[in-house]
DOFINU-357954 format. One record per residue (C-alpha): x, y, z. Coordinates in steps of 0.25 Angstrom, whole numbers, padded with zeros to 4 digits, always signed. Layout:
% residues N
XYZ ...
% end
This chain:
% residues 733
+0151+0022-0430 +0136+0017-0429 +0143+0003-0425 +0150+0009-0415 +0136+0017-0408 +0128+0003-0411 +0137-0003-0402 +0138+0007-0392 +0124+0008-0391 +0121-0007-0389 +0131-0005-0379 +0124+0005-0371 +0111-0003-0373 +0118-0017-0368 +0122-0008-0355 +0110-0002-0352 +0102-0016-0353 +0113-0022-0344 +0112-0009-0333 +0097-0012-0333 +0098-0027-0332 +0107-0024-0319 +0097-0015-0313 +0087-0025-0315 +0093-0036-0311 +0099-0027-0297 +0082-0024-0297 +0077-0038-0297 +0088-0040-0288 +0083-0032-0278 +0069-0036-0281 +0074-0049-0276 +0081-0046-0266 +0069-0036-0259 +0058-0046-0260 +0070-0057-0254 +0069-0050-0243 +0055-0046-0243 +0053-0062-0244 +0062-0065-0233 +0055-0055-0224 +0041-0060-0226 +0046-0074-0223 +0052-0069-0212 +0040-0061-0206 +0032-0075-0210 +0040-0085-0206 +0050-0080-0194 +0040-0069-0188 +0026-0073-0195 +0022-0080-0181 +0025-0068-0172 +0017-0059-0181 +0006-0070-0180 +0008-0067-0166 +0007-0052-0166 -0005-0052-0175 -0012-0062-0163 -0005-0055-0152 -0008-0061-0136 -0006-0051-0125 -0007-0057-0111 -0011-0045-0100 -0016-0045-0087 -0032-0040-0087 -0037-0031-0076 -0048-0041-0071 -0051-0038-0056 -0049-0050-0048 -0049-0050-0033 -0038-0044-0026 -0034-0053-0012 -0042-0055+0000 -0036-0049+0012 -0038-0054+0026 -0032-0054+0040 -0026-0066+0048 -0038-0070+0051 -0042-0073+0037 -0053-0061+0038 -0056-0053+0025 -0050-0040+0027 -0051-0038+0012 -0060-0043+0001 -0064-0041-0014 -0079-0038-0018 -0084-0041-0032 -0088-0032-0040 -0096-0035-0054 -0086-0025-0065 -0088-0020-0078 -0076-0019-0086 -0070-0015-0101 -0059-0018-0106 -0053-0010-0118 -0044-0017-0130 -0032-0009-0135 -0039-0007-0149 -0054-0002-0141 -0055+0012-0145 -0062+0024-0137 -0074+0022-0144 -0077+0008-0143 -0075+0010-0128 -0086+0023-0129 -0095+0013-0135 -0093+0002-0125 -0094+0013-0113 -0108+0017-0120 -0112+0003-0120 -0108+0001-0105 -0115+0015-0100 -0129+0008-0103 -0126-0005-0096 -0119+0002-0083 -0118+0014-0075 -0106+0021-0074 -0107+0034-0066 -0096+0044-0073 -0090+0049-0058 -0076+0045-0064 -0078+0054-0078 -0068+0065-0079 -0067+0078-0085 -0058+0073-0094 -0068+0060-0098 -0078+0068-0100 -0071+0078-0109 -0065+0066-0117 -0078+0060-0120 -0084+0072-0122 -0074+0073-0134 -0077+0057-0140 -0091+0063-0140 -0089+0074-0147 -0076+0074-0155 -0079+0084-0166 -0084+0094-0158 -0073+0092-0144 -0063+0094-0156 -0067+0107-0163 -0066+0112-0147 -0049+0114-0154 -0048+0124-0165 -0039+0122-0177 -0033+0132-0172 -0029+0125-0159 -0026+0112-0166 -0017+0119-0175 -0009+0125-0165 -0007+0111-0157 -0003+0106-0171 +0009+0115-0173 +0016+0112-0161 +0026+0102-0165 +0028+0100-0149 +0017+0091-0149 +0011+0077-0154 +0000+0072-0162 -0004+0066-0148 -0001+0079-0141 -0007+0086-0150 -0020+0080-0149 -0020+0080-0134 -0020+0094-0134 -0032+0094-0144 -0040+0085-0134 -0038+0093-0122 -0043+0106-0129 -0055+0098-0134 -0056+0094-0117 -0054+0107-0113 -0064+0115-0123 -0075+0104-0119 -0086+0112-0112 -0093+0109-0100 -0105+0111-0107 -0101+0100-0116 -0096+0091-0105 -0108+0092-0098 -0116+0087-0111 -0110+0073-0108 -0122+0065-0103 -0123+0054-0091 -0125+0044-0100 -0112+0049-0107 -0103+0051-0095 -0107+0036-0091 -0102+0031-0105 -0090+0039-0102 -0089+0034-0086 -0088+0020-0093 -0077+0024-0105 -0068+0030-0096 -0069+0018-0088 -0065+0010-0101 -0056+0020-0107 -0046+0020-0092 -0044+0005-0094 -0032-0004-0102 -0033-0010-0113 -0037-0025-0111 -0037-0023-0097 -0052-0021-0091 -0055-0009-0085 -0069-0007-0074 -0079+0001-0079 -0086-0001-0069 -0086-0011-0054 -0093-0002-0043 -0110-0003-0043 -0109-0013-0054 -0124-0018-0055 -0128-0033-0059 -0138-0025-0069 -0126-0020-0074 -0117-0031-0075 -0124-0040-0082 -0128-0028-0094 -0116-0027-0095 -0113-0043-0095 -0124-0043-0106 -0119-0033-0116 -0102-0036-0115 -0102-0043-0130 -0106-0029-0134 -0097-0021-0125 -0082-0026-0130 -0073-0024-0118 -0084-0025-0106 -0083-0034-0097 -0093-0037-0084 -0084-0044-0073 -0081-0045-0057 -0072-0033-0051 -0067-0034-0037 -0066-0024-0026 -0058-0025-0013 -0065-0024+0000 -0058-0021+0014 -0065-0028+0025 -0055-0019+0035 -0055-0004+0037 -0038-0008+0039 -0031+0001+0031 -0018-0008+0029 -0028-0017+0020 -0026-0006+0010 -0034-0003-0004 -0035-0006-0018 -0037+0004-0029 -0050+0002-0036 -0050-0001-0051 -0051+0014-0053 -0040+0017-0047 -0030+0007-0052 -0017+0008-0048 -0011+0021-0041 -0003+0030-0049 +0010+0028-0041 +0009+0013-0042 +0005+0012-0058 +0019+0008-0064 +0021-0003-0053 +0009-0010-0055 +0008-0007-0070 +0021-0016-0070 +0014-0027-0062 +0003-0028-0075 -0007-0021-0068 -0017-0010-0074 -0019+0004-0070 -0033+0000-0064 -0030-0011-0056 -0033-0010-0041 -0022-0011-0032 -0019-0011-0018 -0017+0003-0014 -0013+0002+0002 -0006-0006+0011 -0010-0022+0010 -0018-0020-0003 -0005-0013-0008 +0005-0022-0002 +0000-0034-0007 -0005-0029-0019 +0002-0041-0029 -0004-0051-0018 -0018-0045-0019 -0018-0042-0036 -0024-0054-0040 -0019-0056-0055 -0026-0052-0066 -0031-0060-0078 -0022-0060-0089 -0027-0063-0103 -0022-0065-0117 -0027-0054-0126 -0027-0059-0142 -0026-0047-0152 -0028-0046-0167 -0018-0039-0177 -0026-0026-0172 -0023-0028-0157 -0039-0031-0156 -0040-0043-0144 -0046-0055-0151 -0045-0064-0139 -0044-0064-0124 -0037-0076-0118 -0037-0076-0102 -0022-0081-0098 -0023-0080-0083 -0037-0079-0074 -0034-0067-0066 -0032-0070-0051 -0036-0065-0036 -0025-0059-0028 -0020-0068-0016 -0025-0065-0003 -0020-0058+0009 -0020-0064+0024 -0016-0054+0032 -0010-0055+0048 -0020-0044+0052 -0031-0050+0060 -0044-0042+0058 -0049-0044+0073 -0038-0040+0080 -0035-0028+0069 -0049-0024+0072 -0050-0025+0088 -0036-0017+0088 -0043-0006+0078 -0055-0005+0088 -0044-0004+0099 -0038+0007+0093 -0049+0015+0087 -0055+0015+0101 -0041+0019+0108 -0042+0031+0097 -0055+0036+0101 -0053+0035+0115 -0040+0043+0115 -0046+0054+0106 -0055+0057+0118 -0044+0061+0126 -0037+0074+0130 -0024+0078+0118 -0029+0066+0108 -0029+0076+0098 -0018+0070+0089 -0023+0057+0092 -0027+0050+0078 -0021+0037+0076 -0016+0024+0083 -0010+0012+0078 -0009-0003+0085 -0002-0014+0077 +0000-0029+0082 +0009-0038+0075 +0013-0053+0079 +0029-0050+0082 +0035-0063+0078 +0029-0064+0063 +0025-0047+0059 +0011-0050+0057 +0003-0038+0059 -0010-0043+0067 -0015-0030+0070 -0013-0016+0063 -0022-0005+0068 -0021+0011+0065 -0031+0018+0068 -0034+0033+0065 -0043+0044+0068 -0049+0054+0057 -0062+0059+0051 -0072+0055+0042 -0077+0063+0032 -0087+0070+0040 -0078+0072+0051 -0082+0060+0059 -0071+0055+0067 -0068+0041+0061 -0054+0031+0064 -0047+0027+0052 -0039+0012+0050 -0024+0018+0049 -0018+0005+0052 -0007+0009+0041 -0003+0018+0050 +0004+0009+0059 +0015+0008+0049 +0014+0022+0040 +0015+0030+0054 +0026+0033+0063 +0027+0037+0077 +0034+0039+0088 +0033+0030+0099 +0038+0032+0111 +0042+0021+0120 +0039+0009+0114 +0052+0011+0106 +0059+0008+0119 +0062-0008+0119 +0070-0005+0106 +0077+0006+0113 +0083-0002+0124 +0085-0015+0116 +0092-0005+0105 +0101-0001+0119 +0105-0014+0120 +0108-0018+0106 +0117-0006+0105 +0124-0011+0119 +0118+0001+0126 +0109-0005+0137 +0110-0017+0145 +0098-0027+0148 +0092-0023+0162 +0102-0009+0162 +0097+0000+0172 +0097+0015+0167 +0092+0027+0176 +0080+0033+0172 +0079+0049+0173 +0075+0063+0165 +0085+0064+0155 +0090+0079+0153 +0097+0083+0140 +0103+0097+0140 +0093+0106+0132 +0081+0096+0132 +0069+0093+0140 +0071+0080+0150 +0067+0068+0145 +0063+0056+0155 +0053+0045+0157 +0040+0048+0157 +0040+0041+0172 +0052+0047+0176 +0054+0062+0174 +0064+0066+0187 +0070+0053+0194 +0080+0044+0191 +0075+0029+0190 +0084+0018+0187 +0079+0008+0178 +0082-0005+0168 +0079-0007+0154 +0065-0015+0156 +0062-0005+0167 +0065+0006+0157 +0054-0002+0148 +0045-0005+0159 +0043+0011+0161 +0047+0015+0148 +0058+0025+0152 +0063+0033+0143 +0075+0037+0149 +0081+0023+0150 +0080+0025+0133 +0085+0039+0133 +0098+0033+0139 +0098+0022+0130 +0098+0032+0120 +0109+0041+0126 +0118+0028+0125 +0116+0023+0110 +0121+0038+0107 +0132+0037+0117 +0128+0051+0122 +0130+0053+0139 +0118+0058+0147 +0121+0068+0158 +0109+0077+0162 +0106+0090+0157 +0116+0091+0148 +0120+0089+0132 +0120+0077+0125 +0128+0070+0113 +0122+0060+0106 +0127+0049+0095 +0117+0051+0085 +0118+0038+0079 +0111+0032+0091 +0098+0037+0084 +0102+0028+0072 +0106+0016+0083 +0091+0018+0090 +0084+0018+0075 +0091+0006+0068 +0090-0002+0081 +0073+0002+0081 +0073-0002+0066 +0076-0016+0073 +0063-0017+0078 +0056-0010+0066 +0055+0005+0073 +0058+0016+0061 +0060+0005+0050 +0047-0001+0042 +0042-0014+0048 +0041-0021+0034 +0025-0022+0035 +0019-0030+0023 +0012-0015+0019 +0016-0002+0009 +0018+0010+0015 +0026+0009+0029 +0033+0018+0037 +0047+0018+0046 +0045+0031+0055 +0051+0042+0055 +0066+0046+0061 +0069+0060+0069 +0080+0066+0063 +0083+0076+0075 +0095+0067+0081 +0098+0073+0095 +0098+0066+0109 +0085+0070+0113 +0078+0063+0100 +0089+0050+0104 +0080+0050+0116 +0066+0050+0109 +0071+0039+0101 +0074+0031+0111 +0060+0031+0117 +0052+0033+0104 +0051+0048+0101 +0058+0051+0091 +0057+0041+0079 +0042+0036+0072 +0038+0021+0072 +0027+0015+0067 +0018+0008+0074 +0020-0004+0066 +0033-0004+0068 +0032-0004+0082 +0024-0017+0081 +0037-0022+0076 +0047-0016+0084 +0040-0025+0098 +0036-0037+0087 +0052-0036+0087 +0053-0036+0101 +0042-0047+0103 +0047-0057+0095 +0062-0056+0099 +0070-0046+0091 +0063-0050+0075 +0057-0038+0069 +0046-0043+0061 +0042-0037+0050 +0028-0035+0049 +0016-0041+0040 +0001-0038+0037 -0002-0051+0027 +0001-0065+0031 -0002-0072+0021 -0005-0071+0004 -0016-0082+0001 -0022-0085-0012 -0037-0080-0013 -0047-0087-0007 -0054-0096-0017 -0067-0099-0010 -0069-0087+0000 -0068-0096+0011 -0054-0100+0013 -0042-0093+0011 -0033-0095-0001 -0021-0104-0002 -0009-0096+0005 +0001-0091-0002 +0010-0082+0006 +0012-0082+0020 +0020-0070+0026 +0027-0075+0040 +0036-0066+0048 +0049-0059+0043 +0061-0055+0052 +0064-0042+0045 +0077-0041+0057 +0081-0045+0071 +0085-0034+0082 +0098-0035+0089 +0095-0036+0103 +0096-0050+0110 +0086-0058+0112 +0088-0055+0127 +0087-0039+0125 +0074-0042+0117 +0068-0051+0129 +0073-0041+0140 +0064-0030+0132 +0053-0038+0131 +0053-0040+0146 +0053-0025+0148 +0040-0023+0138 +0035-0033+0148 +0037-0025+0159 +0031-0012+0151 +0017-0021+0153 +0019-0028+0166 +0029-0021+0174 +0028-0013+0185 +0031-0001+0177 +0027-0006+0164 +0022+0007+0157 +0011-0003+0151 +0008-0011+0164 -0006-0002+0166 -0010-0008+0154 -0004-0020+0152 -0001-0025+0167 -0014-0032+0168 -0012-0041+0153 -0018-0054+0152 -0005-0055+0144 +0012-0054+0143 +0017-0044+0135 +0025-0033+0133 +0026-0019+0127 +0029-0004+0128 +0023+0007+0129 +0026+0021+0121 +0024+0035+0122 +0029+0046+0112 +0029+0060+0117 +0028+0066+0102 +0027+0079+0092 +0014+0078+0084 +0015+0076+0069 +0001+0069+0066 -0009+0074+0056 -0013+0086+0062 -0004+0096+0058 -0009+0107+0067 -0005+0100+0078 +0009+0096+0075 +0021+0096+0086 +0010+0094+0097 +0014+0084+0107 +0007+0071+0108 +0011+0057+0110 +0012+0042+0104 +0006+0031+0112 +0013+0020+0109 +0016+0003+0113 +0021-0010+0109 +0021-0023+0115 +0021-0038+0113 +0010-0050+0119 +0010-0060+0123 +0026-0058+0129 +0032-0072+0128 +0027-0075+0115 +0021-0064+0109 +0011-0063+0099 +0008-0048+0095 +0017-0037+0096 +0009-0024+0098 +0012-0009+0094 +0002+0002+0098 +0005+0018+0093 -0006+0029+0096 +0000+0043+0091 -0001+0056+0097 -0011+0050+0105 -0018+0059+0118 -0008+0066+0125 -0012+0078+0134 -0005+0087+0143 +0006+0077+0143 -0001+0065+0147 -0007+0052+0141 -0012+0039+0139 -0003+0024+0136 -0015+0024+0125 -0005+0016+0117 -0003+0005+0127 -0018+0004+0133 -0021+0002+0116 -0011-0008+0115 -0016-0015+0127 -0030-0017+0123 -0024-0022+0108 -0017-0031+0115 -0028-0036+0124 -0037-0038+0112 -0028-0044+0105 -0027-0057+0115 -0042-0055+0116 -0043-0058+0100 -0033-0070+0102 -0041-0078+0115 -0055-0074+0107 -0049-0081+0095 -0042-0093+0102 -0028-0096+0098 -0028-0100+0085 -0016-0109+0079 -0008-0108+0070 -0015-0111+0055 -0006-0114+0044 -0007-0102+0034 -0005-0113+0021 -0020-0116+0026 -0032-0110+0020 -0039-0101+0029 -0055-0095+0030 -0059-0083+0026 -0064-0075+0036 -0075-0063+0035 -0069-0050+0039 -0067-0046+0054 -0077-0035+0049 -0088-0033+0043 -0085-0018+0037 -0081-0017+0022 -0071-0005+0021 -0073+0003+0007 -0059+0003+0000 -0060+0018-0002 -0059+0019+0013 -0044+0018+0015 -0037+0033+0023 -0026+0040+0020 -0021+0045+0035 -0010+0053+0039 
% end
């Protein structure tokens, strides 16, 4: 019995030793196997990826720096500076990712005994803030435990949430008493942190570029190893050498980039303080005008702290605008208008009267030579004062009465409605249940007359039958009509030819088409056809009779001519870049015969026996042709209280010298005098004495030839001498 238990014990033994010489061998196995793997992923980490994490720990970040260089030069065709840059000596911080708010306090009291910073832009909310970095322990017993508590229950809100709630407790139980306690010295220091603070990190932000002092700038100079981040450097500012309005603005560095426009520029790698164009050129040509910034090679430790700055790319100016404006003519056509303006404001029913526009534009390649709106208001002190609203030449619509009436009758013949040289009788029309409408000369007879007679006298009636045609309606006096409403649409689409009620395609933001009367009856078919009805601006009506001048091509026009590279002496222009030459935007559909017939009959407006010009442009020194307009309105202007008043437009186009014309002209005076039924051609007689001085500019001048534009051209002093504030630019109705 005892041998049996001997055995049966060194049985269990042997087992016991084998299960634990499993186990161990299964644990050193999976000792093994563990730091196998832990082997292989440190040689990994070493070998495969040691040299990107090499790379991390010495990270490069290329970015675009917000140095200030010079925007474009602008100038007309002259080569006159319209626009400049003025420098400006800049005091600049810029802030690291790792920079804290205190390190940025102490920099800003540093700064404040070097310069000063008056604290107009400090806000309530600055002031509560610092107030708070000044005073910590005392700004947060202003919140109870018992308030902190509460906000700590609600499991609504975040840590982050939390503690914004906290803060504007401590803000809103700050007294004004306590406030007040801040000194000037303070709010300085604070005028200059807030400055700090607003900016990006490794982008420089301007603490401060107006009234720099050299005293100033070269403290500061002195002092920048002590002062991480400051830099003294050159700022530019743009300076308009024209009070024209079509220049447009720039923001300033304070402004940045408009709020409607962030995500669009913010995409294009600019920063929320850049300056930008704002308005019409400036805005249009925006990437032309930038420059590009300086972009540099930022070297950071493991701890994100820049070690090293490496400049990639110098920053460069923006390229340089030559525009087809020329500054002589614009300014003769400006005093022109200004002292039309004045001289009609002196007459009886010129109570509306505000505003008139002139704009001149060479018909066979769209460039603008001359954009003028002018408008009346009151300065500050009520001092009656003219505004530059030459955007209003193609923001602004209007009827214009009879100038419309060349595209009318060649609309009649492109539709096969009209003959060349058809006579039609002239007479009162009489609609049942509307007033009579006839020719202004011809209210009772019956006078027989031909298409170029009809634009000799400008009847109305010869176009009112035209119109009674294209709708295949049948006049018989005094009684009903029906018209084919689709003749509207036919009149429309065959205007939009010339560039009436369509936008011109003018190289600037912000253009309008006119607007369309919705009443569609047989009496408003009338006023179409004779320009009461429908609104065109008077730009596009410089390129409806450019259309007309130059053969049936509507031209689409254009305020730069060409994109140069900046100048790199100051004396000469820079190397040409771009130059923009005329674009064909369509081609009308009457023959080159129905084009040349018209013509002749705007001739005859000036020189023909009945011309309803030939008082003012009988006795021309020059050929040429045009057509006057008159619109009998309903006044919807600016003044509110006298809206539905009748008035009229003043209005005339017209094309010089005939044969091989070199301006086509268009001239629109709204709601100009108008009493007890009668009033002035003012449009005609303004566009007479444009055109005059305009031929007197070019025999003064000589005629020049042709010059290459791959040439280098000389920079020019302005045309004037008066330097126009930036802040100056209007907002009229």
């Amino acid at each position: 019995m005892r041998k049996t238990s001997k055995k049966r014990a060194a049985s269990a033994k042997a087992k016991q030793r084998a299960n634990v010489a499993f186990r161990m061998n299964i644990l050193f196995f999976s000792i093994f196997l563990l730091f196998s793997i832990l082997i292989l992923r440190l040689g990994f980490l070493q070998i495969v990826k040691g040299e990107d994490f090499v790379r991390e720990l010495e990270r490069t970040e290329e970015i675009p720096v917000n140095t200030s260089v010079p925007r474009g030069r602008i100038y007309d065709s002259a080569g006159r500076i319209l626009v400049d840059n003025e420098p400006k000596n800049a005091i600049t911080y810029t802030k690291l990712q790792t920079t804290k708010q205190e390190e940025m306090l102490t920099i800003a009291e540093k700064l404040a005994k070097l310069i000063k910073k008056e604290p107009d832009n400090v806000t309530l909310r600055d002031k509560q803030d610092y107030w708070i970095q000044l005073h910590k322990e005392q700004a947060y017993e202003k919140v109870s435990k018992k308030d902190e508590n509460k906000l700590l229950s609600d499991e609504t809100l975040t840590s982050a949430e939390i503690q914004q709630k906290i803060d504007k407790l401590v803000r809103d139980r700050i007294t004004e008493e306590e406030l007040a306690s801040l000194t000037d010295q303070q709010l300085e220091v604070l005028a200059i942190y807030r400055e700090m603070a607003s900016g990006y990190a490794l982008s420089p932000q301007i603490i401060k570029s107006e009234n720099v002092t050299p005293e100033e700038f070269a403290r500061v100079s002195e002092r920048l190893t002590e002062m991480v981040g400051v830099n003294t450097t050159t700022d530019w500012v743009r300076v308009p050498k024209s009070p024209l309005a079509i220049l447009g603005r720039t923001t300033s560095p304070k402004e940045g980039i408009p709020k409607s426009k962030l995500d669009y520029f913010m995409a294009r790698d600019y920063t929320r303080n850049d300056r930008v164009g704002r308005s019409y050129i400036e805005q249009q040509y925006e990437d032309i005008l930038q420059g590009q910034k300086t972009v540099v090679k930022n070297i950071t430790n493991g701890k994100g702290t820049v070690t090293e700055t490496e400049t990639v790319f110098e920053g460069q100016p923006g390229k340089d605008l030559v525009l087809t404006i020329d500054s002589e003519i614009q300014a003769k056509v400006e005093s022109l208008v200004e002292t039309k303006l004045l001289d009609m404001k002196k007459k009886n029913g010129s109570n509306l009267l505000d505003r008139a526009f002139v704009v001149i534009m060479d018909p066979y390649t769209g460039e603008v030579i001359s954009m003028v709106g002018k408008q009346l208001g009151k300065d500050k002190n009520g001092k009656q004062v003219i505004n530059d609203y030459a955007y209003g030449t193609f923001t602004t619509s209007y009827e214009i009465g009879s100038t419309v009436k060349p595209a009318t009758i060649l609309t009649a013949y492109d539709q096969g409605v009209l003959e060349m040289n058809e006579v039609i009788v002239d007479e009162p029309i009489r609609i049942k249940g509307t007033k009579p409408k006839s020719s202004i000369f011809n209210r009772s007879s019956r006078i027989a007359m031909s298409d170029l007679q009809a634009l000799e006298r400008s009847s109305n009636v010869y176009m009112f039958k035209i119109g009674f045609r294209l709708a295949n309606a049948i006049y018989q006096p005094e009684q009903s009509i029906n018209i084919d409403k689709d003749a509207f649409g036919t009149l429309r689409n065959s205007y939009s030819q010339f560039g009436l009620g369509v936008p011109t395609g003018i190289d600037l933001p912000g253009e309008a088409s006119g607007f369309k009367g919705e009443e569609l009856k047989a009496g408003k078919l009338l006023d179409l056809t004779i320009g009461q009805f429908d609104t065109y601006t008077p730009l596009q009506m410089a390129q409806y009779v450019s259309t007309i001048a130059n053969g049936g091509n509507r031209v689409q026009p254009h305020v730069v001519k060409e994109i140069r590279e900046p100048s790199s002496d100051g004396i000469t222009m820079g190397s040409l870049v771009t130059e923009i030459g005329p674009t064909i935007l369509n081609r009308i559909h009457n023959t080159q015969n129905q084009i040349e017939h018209i013509k002749k009959g705007m001739s005859r407006v000036y020189f023909g026996n009945q011309g309803s010009a030939r008082s003012y442009f009988g006795d021309a020194p020059f050929q040429a042709a045009g057509k006057t307009g008159t619109a009998q309105v309903v006044y919807y202007g600016p003044k509110r209280e006298n809206w539905g008043d009748n008035t009229i437009n003043s209005t005339h186009i017209g094309f010089a010298p005939f044969d091989n014309p070199e301006i086509a002209y268009a001239v629109l005076i709204p709601w100009a005098p108008y009493y007890n039924g009668t009033y002035e051609s003012t449009g005609t007689i303004l566009a007479r004495e444009v055109v005059d001085a305009y031929f007197a500019i070019q025999k003064e001048n000589g005629a020049s030839d042709e010059v290459d534009s791959s040439t280098l051209k000389s920079i020019k002093p302005a045309f004037s001498d008066t330097i126009i504030e930036e802040d100056t630019e209007k907002s009229v109705e």
